[in-house]
N, C-alpha and C positions, 0 to 999 in steps of 0.2 A: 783764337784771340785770347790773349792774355789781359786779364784786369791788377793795378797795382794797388796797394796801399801807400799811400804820401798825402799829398796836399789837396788830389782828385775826392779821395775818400774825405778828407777832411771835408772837402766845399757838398760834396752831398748829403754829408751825416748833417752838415748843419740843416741841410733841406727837408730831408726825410724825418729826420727827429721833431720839425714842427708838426706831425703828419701821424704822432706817434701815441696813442693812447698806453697809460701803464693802467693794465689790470691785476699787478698784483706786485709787490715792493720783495725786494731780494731777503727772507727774513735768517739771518744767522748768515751762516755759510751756505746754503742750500743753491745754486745756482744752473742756471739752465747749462751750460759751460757739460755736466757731468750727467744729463740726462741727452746729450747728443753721445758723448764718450761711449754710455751704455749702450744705444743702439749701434755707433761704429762698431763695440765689441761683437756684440747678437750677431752683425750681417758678417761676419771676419774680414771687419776692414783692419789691415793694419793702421794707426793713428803716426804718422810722421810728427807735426805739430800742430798746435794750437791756440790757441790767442782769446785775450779778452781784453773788452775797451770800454769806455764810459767818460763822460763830457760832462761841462757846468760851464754854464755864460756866469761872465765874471763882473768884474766892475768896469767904470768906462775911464779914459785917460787922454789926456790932452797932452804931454809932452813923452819926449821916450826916458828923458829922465824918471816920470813918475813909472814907466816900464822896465828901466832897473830895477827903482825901489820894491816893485811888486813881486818881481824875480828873488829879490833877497830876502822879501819876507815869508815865500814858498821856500827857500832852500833852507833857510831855520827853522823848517817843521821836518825834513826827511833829510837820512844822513845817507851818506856813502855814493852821492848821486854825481856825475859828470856834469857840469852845464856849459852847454854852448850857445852861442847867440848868431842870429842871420837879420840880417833888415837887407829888405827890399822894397824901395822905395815908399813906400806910405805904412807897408805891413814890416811889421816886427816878430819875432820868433824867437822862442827859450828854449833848448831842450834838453833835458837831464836824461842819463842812462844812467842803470845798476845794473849789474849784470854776476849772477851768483850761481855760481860752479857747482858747488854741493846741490841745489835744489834743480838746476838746468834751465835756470828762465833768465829772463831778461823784461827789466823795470822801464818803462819810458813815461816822461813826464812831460805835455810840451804844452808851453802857453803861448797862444797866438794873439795878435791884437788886430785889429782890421779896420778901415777908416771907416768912418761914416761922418754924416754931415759937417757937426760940430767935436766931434773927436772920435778917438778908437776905442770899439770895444773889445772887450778882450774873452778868450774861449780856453778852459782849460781842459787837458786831455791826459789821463792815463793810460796808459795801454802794457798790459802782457804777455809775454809770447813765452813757448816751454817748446822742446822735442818731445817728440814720445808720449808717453803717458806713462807713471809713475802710481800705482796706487798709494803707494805705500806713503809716496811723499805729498799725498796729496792737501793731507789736511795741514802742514809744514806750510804750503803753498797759501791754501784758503785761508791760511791767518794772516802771511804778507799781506796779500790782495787788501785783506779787509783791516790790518794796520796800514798801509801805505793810504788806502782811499780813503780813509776817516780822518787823516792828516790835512790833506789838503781838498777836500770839498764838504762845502757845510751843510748839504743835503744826502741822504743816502741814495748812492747812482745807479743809476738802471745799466746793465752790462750789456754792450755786445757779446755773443760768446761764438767762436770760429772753431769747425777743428777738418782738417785735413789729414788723408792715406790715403794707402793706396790696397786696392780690393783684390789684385792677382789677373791674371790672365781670365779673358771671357772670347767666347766664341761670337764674330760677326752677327749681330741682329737682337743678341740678350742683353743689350742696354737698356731698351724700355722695360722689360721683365724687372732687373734690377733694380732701375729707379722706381716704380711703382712697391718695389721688396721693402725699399728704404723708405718709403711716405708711410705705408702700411704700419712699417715701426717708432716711427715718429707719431701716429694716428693722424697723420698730417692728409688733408683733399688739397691737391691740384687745381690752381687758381690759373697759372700761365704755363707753356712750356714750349721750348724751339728746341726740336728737336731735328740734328745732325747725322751723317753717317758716324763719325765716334766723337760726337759729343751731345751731350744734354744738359741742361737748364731749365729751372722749375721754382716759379715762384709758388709757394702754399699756405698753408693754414691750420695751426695743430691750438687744440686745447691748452697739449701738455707747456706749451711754454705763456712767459709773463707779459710779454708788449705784441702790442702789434701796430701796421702801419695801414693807416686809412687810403683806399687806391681810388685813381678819380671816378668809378663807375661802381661807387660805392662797394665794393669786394673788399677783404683787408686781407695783409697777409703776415707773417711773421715768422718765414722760415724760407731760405733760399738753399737749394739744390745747385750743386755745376758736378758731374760726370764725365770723366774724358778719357778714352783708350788710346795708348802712343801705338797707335798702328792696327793690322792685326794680331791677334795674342798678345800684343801689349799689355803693359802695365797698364791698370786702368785705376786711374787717380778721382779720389770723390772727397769733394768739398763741399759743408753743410756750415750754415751760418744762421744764427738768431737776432734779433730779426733780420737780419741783411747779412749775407757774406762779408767779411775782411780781409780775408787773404788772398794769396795769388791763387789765381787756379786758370 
């Protein structure tokens, strides 16, 4: 089974993130994003892509006019951005792309608005995606991140941070060995796991990273695992997410 990023991801970050203790505030550039990178590197995962995301409840709004105006006063703070617009029925949708060739990533900005009793509130969303992994261009990168998000949110945002490769051909049965290789270097304990003939899934729990999310039988966790071999000798694809996975996997 395949999990997406769109509108699904949306309606449960806004669930999980009520659920979300921060133990520790993003300080500089320092971000959890390059301490999953490190361990993909350690276990010779190759790093295909990556992503990082962060959210702010916004103001509330009673007509969709004042949802342009709000539009136009986000798009006078960041330049070079695409915006497009979606209304469906009661919900309204902004979405801005940048997309920059030299660096390999890709800017997205979307603000959503969603009814409630006496009008809509509105949810705003950064999010970016890179191929590969770039050392060299990394800190190039951590300074957009943190010019674009200091633009348009007036609290400093706690980041999703996703990265995704693919690890090489494994022999039938050494998928648990591996996943267990990869918690060991996360320093991450095993909270939940369904485990598959070629795949695995594993919710955990590491020091090393900064939020986590309260689970209802009091456990927390703040590191998800998904593991998947396309066959036998397949490619065996591994996607790690802080707190919650983002991507497909």
């Amino acid at each position: 089974m395949k999990y997406y990023r769109g509108i699904m991801l949306f309606i449960l970050c806004m669930f999980t993130l009520l659920f979300i203790n921060h133990t520790g505030e993003t300080k500089g550039n320092d971000y959890d994003l390059e301490r999953l990178v490190v361990a993909f590197q350690n276990q010779d995962i190759s790093i295909e892509n990556w992503n990082m995301y962060a959210r702010e409840e916004k103001v509330r709004l009673e007509t969709y006019d004042e949802f342009e105006a709000e539009v136009k006063r986000l798009a006078k703070k960041v330049e070079d951005f695409t915006w497009s617009f979606e209304r469906e029925e009661h919900m309204w949708k902004a979405i801005a792309v940048k997309h920059d060739q030299k660096l390999n990533i890709t800017e997205k900005i979307l603000l959503t608005a969603y009814p409630t009793k006496k009008n809509h509130q509105t949810y705003l969303i950064y999010d970016i995606e890179g191929e590969k992994w770039d050392h060299g261009q990394w800190s190039h990168v951590s300074d957009r991140i943190v010019d674009s998000s200091s633009k348009i949110f007036q609290k400093t945002p706690q980041f999703y941070s996703c990265v995704s490769g693919h690890a090489g051909d494994m022999m039938k049965g050494v998928l648990q060995t591996f996943s267990d290789n990869v918690l060991e270097e996360l320093g991450a304990q095993p909270v939940s796991r369904l485990i598959e003939d070629n795949f695995i899934s594993i919710s955990a729990y590491s020091k090393q990273f900064s939020q986590e999310i309260a689970l209802y039988d009091q456990d927390k966790m703040n590191l998800q695992v998904g593991i998947r071999q396309q066959g036998m000798g397949g490619v065996t694809t591994v996607t790690i997410g802080t707190p919650i996975i983002t991507l497909e996997y």
